[in-house]
PDB file with SEQRES, HELIX, SHEET and CRYST1 records, atoms N, CA, C and O in Angstrom:
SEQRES   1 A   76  UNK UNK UNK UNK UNK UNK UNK UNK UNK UNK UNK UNK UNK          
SEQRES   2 A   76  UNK UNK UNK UNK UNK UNK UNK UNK UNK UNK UNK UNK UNK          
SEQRES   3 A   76  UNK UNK UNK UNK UNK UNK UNK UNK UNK UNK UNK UNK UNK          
SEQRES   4 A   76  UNK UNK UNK UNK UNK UNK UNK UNK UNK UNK UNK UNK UNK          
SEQRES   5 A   76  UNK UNK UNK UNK UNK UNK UNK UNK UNK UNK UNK UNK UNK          
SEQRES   6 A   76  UNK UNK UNK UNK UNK UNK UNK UNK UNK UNK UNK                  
HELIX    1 AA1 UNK A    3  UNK A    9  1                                   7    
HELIX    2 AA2 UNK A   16  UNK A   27  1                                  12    
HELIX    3 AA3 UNK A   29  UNK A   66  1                                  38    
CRYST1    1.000    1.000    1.000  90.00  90.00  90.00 P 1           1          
ATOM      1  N   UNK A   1     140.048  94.462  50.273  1.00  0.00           N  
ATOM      2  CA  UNK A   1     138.998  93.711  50.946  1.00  0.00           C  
ATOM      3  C   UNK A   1     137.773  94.605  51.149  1.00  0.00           C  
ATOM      4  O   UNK A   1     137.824  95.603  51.868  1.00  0.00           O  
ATOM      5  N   UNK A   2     136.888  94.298  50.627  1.00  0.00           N  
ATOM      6  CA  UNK A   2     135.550  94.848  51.062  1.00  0.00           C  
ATOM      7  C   UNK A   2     134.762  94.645  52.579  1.00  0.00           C  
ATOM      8  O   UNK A   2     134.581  93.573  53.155  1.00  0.00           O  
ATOM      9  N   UNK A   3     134.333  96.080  53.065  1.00  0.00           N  
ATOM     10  CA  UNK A   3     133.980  95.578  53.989  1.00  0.00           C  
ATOM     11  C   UNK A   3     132.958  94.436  54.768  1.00  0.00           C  
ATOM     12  O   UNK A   3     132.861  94.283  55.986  1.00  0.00           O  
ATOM     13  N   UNK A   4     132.349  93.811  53.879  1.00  0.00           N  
ATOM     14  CA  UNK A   4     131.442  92.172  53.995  1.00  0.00           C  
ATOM     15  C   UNK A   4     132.624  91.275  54.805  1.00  0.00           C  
ATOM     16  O   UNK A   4     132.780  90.976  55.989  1.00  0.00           O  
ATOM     17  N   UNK A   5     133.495  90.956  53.374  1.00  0.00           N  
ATOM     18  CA  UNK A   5     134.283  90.331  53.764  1.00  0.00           C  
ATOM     19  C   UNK A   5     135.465  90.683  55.322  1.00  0.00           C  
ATOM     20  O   UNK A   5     135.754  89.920  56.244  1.00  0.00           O  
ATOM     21  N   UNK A   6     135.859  91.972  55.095  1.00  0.00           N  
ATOM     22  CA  UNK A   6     136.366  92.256  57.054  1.00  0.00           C  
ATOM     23  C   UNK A   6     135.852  91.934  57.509  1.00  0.00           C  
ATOM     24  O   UNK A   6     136.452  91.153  58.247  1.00  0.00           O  
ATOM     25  N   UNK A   7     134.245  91.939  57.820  1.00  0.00           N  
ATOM     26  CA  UNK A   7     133.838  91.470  59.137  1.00  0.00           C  
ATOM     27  C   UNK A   7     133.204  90.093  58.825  1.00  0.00           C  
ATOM     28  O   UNK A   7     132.383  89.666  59.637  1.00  0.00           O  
ATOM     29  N   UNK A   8     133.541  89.256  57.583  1.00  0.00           N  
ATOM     30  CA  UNK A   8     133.973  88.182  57.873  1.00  0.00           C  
ATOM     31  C   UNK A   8     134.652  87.326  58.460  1.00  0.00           C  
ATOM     32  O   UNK A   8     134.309  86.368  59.153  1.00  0.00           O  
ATOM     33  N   UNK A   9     136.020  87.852  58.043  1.00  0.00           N  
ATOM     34  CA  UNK A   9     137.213  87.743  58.635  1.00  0.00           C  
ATOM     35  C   UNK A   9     137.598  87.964  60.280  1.00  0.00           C  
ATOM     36  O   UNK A   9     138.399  87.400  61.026  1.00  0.00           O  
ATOM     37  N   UNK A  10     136.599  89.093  60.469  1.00  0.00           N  
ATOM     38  CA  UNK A  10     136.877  89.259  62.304  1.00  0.00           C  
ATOM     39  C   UNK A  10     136.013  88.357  62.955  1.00  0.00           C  
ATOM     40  O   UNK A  10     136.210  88.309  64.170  1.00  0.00           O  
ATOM     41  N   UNK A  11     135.159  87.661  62.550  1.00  0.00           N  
ATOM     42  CA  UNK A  11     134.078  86.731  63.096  1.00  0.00           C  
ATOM     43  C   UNK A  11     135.170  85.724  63.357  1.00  0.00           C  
ATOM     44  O   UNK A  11     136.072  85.413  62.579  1.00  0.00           O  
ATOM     45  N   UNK A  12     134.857  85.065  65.088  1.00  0.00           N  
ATOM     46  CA  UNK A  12     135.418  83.862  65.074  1.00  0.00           C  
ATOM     47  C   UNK A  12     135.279  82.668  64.237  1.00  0.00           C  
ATOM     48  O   UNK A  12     134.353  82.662  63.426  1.00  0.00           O  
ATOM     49  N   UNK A  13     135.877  81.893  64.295  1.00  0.00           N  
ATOM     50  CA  UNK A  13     134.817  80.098  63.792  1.00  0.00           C  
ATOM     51  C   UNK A  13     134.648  79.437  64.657  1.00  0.00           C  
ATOM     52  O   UNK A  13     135.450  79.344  65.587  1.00  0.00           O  
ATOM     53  N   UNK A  14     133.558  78.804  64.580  1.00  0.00           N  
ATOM     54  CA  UNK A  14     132.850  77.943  65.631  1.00  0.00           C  
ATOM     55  C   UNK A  14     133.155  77.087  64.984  1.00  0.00           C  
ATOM     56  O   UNK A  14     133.321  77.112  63.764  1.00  0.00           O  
ATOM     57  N   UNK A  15     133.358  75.581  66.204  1.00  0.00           N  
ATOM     58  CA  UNK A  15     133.300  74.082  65.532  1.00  0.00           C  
ATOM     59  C   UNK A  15     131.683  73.665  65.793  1.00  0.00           C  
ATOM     60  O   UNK A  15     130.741  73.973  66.523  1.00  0.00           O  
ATOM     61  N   UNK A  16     131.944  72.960  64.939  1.00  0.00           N  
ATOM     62  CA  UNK A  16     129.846  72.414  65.181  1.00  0.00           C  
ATOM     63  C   UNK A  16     129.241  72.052  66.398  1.00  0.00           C  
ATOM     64  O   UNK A  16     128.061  72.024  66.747  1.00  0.00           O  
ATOM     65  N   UNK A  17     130.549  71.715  67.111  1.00  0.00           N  
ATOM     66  CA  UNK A  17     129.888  71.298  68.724  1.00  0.00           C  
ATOM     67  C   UNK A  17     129.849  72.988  69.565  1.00  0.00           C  
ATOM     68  O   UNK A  17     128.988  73.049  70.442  1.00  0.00           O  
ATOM     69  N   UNK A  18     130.568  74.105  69.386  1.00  0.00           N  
ATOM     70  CA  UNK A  18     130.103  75.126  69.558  1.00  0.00           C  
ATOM     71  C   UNK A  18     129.110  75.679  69.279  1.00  0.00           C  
ATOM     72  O   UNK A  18     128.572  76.461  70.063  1.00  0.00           O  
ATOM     73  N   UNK A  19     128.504  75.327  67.775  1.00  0.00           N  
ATOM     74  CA  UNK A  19     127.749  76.252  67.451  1.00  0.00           C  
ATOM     75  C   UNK A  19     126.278  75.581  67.913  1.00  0.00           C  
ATOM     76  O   UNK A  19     125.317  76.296  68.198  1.00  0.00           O  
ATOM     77  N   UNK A  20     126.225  74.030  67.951  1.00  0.00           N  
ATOM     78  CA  UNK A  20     125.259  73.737  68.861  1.00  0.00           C  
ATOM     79  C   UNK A  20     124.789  73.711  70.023  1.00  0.00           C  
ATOM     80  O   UNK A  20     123.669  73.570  70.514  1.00  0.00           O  
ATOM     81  N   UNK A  21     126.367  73.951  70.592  1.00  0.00           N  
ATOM     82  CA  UNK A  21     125.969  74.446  72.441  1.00  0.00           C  
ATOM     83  C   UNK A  21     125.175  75.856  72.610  1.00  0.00           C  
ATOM     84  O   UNK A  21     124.358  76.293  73.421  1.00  0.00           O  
ATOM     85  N   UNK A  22     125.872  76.392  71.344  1.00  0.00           N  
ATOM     86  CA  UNK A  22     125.361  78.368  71.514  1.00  0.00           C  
ATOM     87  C   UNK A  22     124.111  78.021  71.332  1.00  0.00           C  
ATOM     88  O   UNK A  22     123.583  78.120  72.439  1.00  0.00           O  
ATOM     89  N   UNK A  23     123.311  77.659  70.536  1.00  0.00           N  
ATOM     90  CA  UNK A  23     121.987  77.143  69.862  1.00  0.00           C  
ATOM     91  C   UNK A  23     121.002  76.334  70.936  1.00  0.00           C  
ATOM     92  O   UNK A  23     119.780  76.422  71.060  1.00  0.00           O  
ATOM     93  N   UNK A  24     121.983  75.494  71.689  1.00  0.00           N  
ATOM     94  CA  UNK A  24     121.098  75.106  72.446  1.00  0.00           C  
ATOM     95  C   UNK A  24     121.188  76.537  73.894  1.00  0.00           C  
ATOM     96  O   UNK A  24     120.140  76.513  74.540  1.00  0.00           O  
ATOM     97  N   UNK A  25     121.748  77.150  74.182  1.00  0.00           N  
ATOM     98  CA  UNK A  25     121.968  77.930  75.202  1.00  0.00           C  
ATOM     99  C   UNK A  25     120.929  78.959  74.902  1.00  0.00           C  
ATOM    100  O   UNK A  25     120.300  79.407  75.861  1.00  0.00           O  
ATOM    101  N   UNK A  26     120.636  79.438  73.582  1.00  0.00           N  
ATOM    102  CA  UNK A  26     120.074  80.485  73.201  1.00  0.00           C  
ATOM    103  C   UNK A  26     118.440  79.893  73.391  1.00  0.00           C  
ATOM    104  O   UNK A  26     117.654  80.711  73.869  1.00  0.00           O  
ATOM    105  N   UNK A  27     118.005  78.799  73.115  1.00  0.00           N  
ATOM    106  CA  UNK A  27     116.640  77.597  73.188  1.00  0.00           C  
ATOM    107  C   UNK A  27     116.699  77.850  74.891  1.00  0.00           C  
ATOM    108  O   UNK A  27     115.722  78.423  75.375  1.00  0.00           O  
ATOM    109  N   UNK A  28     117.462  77.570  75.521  1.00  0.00           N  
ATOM    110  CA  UNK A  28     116.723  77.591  76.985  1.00  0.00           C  
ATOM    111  C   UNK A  28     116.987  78.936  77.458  1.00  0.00           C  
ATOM    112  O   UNK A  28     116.632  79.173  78.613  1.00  0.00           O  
ATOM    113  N   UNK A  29     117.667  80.077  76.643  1.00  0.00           N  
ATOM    114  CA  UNK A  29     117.306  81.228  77.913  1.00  0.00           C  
ATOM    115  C   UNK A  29     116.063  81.791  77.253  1.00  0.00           C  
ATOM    116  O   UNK A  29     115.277  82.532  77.844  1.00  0.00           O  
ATOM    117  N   UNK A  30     115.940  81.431  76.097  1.00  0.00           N  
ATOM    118  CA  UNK A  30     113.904  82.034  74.892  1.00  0.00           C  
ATOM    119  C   UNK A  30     113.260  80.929  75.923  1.00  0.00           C  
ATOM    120  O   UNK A  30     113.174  81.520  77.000  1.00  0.00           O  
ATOM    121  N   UNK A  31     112.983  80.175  76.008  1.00  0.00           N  
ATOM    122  CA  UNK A  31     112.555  79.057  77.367  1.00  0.00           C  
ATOM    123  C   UNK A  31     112.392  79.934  78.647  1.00  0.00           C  
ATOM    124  O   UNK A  31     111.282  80.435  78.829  1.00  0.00           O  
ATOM    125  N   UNK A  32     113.210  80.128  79.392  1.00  0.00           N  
ATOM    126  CA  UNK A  32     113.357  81.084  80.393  1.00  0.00           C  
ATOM    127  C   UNK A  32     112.365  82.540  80.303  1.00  0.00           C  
ATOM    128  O   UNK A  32     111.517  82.871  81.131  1.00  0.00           O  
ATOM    129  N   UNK A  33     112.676  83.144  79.277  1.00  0.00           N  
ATOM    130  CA  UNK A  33     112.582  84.063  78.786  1.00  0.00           C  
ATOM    131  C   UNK A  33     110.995  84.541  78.705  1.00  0.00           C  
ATOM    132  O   UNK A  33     110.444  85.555  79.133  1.00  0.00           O  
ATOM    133  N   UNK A  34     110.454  83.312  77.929  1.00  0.00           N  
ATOM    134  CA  UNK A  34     108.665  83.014  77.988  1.00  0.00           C  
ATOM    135  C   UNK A  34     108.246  82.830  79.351  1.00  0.00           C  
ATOM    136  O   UNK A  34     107.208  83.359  79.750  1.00  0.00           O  
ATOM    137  N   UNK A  35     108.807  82.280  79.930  1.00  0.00           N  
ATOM    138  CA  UNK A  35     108.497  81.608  81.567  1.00  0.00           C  
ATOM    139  C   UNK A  35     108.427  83.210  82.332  1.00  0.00           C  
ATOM    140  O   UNK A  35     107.511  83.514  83.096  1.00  0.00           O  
ATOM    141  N   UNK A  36     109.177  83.827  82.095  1.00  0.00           N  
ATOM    142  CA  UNK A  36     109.380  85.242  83.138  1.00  0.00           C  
ATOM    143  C   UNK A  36     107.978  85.781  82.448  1.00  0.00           C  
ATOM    144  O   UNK A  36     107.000  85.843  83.193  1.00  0.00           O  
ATOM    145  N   UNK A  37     107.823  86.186  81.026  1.00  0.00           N  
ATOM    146  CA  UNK A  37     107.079  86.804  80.971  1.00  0.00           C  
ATOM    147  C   UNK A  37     105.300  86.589  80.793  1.00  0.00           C  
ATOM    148  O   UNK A  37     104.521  87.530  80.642  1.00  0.00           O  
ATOM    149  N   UNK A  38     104.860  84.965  80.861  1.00  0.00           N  
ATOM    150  CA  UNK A  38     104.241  84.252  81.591  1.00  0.00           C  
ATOM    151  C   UNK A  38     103.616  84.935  83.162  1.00  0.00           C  
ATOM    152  O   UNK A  38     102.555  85.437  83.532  1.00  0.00           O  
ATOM    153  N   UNK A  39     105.027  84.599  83.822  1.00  0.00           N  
ATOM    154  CA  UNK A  39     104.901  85.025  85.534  1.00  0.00           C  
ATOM    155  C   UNK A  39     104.467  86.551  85.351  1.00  0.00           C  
ATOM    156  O   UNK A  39     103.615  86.947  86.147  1.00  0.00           O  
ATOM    157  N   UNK A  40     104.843  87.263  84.606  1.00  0.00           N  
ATOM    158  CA  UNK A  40     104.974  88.579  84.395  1.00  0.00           C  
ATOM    159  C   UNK A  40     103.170  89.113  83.809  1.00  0.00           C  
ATOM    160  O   UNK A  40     102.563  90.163  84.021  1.00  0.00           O  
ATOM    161  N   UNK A  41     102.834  88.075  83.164  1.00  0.00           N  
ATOM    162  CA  UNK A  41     101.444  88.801  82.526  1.00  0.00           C  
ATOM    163  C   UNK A  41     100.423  88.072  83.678  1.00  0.00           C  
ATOM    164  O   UNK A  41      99.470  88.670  84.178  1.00  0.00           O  
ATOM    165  N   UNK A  42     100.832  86.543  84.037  1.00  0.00           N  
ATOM    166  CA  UNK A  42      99.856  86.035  85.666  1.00  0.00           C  
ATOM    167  C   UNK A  42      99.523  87.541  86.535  1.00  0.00           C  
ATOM    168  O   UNK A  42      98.435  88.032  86.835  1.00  0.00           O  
ATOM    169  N   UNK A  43     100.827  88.000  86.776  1.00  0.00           N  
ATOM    170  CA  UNK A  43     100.834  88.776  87.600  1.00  0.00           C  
ATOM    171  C   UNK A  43     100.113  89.837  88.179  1.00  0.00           C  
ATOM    172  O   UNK A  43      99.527  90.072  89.236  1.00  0.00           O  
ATOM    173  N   UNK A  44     100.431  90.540  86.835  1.00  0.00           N  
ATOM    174  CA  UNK A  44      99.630  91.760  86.294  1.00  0.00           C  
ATOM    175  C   UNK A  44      98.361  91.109  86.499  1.00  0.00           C  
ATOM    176  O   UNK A  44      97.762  91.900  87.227  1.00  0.00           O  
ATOM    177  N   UNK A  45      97.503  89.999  86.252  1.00  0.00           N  
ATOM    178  CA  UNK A  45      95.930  90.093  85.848  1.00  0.00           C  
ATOM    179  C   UNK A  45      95.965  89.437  87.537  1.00  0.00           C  
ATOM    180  O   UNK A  45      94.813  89.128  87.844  1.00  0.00           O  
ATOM    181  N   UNK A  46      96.633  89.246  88.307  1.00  0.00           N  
ATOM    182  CA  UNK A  46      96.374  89.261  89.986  1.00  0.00           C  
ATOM    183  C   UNK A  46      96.517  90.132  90.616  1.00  0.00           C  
ATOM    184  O   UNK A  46      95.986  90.108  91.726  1.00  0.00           O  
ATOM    185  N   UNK A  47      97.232  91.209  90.246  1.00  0.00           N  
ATOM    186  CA  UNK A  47      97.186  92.505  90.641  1.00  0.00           C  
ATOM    187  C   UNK A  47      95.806  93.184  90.335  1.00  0.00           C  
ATOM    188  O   UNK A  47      95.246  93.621  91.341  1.00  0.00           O  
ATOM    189  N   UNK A  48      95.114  93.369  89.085  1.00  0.00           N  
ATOM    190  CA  UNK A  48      94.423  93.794  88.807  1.00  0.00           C  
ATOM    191  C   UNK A  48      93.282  93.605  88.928  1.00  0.00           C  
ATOM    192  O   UNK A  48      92.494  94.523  88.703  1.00  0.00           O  
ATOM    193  N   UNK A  49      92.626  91.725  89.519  1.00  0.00           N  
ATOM    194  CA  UNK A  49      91.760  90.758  89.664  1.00  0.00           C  
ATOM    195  C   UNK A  49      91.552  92.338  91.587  1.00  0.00           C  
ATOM    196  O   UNK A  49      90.824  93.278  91.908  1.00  0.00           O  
ATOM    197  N   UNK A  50      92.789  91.549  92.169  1.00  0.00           N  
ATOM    198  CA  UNK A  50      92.855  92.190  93.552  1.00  0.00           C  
ATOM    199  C   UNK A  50      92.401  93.501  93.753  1.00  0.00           C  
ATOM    200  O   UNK A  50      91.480  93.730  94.537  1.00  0.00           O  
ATOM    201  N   UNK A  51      93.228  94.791  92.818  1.00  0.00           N  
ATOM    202  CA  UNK A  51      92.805  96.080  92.910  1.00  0.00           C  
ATOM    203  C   UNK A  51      91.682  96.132  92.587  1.00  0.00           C  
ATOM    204  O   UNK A  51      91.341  97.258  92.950  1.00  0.00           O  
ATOM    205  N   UNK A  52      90.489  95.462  91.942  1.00  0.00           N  
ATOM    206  CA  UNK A  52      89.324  95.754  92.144  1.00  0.00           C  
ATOM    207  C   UNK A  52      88.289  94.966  93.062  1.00  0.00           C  
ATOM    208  O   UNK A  52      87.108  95.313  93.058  1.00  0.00           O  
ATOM    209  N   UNK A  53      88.744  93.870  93.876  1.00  0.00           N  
ATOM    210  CA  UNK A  53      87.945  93.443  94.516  1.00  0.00           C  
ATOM    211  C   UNK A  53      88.349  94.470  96.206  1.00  0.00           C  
ATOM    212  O   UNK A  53      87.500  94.716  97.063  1.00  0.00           O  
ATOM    213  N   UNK A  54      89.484  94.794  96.257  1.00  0.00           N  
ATOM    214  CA  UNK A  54      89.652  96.157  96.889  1.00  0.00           C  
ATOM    215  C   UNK A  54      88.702  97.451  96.806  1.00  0.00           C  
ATOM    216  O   UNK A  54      88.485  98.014  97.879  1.00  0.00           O  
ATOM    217  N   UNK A  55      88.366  97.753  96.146  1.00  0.00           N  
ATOM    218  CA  UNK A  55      87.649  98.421  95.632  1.00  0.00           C  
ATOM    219  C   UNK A  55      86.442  98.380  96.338  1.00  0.00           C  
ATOM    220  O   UNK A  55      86.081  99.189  97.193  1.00  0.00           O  
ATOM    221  N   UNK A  56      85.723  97.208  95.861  1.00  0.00           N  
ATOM    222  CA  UNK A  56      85.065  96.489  96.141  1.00  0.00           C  
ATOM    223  C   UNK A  56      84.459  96.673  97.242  1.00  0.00           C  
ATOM    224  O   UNK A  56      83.378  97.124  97.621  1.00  0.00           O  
ATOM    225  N   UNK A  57      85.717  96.069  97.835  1.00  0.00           N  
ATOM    226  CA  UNK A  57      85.113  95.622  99.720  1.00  0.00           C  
ATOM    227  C   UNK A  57      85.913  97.244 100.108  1.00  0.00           C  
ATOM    228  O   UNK A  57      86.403  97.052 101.221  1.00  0.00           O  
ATOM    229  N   UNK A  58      86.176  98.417  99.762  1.00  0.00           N  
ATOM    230  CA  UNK A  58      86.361  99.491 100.129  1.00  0.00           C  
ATOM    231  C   UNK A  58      84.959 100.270 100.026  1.00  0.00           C  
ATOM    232  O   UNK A  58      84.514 101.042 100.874  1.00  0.00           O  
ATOM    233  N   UNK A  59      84.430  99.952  98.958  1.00  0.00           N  
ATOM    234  CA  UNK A  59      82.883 100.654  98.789  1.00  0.00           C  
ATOM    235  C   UNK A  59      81.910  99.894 100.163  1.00  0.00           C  
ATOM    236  O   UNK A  59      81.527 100.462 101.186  1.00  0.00           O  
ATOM    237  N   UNK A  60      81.693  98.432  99.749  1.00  0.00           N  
ATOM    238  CA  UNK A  60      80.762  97.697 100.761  1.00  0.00           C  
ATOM    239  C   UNK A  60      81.079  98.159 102.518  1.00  0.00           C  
ATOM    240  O   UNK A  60      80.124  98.270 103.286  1.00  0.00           O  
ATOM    241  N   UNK A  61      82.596  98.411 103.018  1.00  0.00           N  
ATOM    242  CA  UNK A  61      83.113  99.255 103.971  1.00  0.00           C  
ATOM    243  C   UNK A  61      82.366 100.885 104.251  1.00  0.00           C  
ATOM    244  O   UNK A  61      81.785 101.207 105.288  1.00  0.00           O  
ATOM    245  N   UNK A  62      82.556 101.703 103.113  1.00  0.00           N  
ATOM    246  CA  UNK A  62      82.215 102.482 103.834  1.00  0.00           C  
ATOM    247  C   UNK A  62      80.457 102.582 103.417  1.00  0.00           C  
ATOM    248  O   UNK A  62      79.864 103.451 104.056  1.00  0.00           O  
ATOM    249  N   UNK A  63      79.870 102.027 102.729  1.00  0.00           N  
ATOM    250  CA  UNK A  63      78.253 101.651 102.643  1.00  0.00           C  
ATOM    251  C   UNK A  63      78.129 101.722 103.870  1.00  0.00           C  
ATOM    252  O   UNK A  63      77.638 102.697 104.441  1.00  0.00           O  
ATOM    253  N   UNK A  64      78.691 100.384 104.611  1.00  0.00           N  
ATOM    254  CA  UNK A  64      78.087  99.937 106.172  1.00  0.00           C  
ATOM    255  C   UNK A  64      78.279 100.762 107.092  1.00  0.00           C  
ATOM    256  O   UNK A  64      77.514 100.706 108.054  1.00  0.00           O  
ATOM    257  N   UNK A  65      79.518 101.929 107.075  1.00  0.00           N  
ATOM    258  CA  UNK A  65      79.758 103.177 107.752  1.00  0.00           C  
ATOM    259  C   UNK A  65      78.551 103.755 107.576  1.00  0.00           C  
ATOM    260  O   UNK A  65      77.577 103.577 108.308  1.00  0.00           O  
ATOM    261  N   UNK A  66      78.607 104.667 106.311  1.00  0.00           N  
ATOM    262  CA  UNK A  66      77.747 105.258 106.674  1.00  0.00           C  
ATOM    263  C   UNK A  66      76.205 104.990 107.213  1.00  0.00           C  
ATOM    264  O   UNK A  66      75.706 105.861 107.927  1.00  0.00           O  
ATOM    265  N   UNK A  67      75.367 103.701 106.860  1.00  0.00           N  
ATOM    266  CA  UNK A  67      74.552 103.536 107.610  1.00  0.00           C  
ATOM    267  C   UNK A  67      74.404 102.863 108.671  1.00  0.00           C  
ATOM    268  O   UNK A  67      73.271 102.565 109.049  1.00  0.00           O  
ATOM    269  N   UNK A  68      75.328 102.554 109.244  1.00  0.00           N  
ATOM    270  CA  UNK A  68      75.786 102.496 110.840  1.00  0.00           C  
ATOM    271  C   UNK A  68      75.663 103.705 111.465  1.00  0.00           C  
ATOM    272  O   UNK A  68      74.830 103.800 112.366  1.00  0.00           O  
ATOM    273  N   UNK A  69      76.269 104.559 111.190  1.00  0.00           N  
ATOM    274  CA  UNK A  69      76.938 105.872 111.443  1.00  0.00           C  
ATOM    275  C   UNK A  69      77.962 105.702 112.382  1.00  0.00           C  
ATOM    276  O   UNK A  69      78.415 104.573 112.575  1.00  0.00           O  
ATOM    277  N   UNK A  70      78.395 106.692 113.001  1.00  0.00           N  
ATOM    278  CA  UNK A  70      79.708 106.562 113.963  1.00  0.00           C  
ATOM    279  C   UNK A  70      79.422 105.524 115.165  1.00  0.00           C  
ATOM    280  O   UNK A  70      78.306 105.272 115.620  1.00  0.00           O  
ATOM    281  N   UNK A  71      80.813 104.897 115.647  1.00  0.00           N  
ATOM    282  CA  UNK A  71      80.006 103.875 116.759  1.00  0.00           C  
ATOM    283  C   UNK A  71      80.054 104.610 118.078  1.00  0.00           C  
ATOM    284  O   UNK A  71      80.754 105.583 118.356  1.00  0.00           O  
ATOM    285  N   UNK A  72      79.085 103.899 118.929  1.00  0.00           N  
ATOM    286  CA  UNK A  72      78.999 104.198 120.230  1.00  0.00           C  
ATOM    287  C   UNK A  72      79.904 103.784 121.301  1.00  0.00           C  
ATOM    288  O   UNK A  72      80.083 102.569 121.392  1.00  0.00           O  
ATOM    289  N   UNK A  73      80.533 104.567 122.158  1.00  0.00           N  
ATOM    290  CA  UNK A  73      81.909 104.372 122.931  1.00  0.00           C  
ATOM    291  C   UNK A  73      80.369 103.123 124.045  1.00  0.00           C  
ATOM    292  O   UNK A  73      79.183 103.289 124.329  1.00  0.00           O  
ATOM    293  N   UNK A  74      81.490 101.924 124.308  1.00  0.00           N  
ATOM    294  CA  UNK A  74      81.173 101.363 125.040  1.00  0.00           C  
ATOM    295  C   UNK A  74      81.475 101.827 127.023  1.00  0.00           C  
ATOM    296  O   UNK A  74      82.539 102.003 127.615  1.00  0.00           O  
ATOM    297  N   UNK A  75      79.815 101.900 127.617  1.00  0.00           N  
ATOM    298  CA  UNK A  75      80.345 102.110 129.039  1.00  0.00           C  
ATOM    299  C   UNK A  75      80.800 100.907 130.193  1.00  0.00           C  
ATOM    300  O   UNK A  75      79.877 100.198 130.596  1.00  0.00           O  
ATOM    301  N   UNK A  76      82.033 100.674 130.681  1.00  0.00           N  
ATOM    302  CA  UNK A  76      82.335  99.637 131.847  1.00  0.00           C  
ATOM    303  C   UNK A  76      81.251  99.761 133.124  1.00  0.00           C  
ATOM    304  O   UNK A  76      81.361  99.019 134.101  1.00  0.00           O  
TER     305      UNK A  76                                                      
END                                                                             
C-alpha cells in the first residue's frame, strides 16, 4: 500500500448528511469568524478615532493652563 492510499484508508467515511452538517458548521463558524474580526477592526479605528481626540483635548487643557497660569487659592 502506498502511502496516499494509508491515509486513505485511516480517513473516516462520512454519510452525506455528515458531511453536510460539517459544511454547514464550518459556513457559520467563517460567519462568526468575519463578525469577530469586523468587531475587531470597528474597534481598533475607535480606539484610535479616541486616542487622538485625547490628545486633542490634552493639548487644548494644558493651552488654557498655561495661559491661565496657576489658580488662585480662594479666601472664606
Amino acid at each position: 500500500m502506498t502511502e496516499t492510499s494509508q491515509a486513505r484508508a485511516a480517513q473516516p467515511e462520512y454519510t452525506d448528511s455528515q458531511k453536510e452538517e460539517l459544511v454547514t458548521k464550518i459556513l457559520d463558524l467563517q460567519e462568526a469568524l468575519m463578525a469577530t474580526l469586523q468587531r475587531v477592526e470597528s474597534t481598533r479605528n475607535d480606539h484610535s478615532r479616541l486616542t487622538a481626540e485625547n490628545q486633542m483635548l490634552l493639548q487644548y487643557v494644558n493651552n488654557l493652563m498655561s495661559t491661565t497660569g496657576p489658580p488662585v487659592p480662594q479666601r472664606k
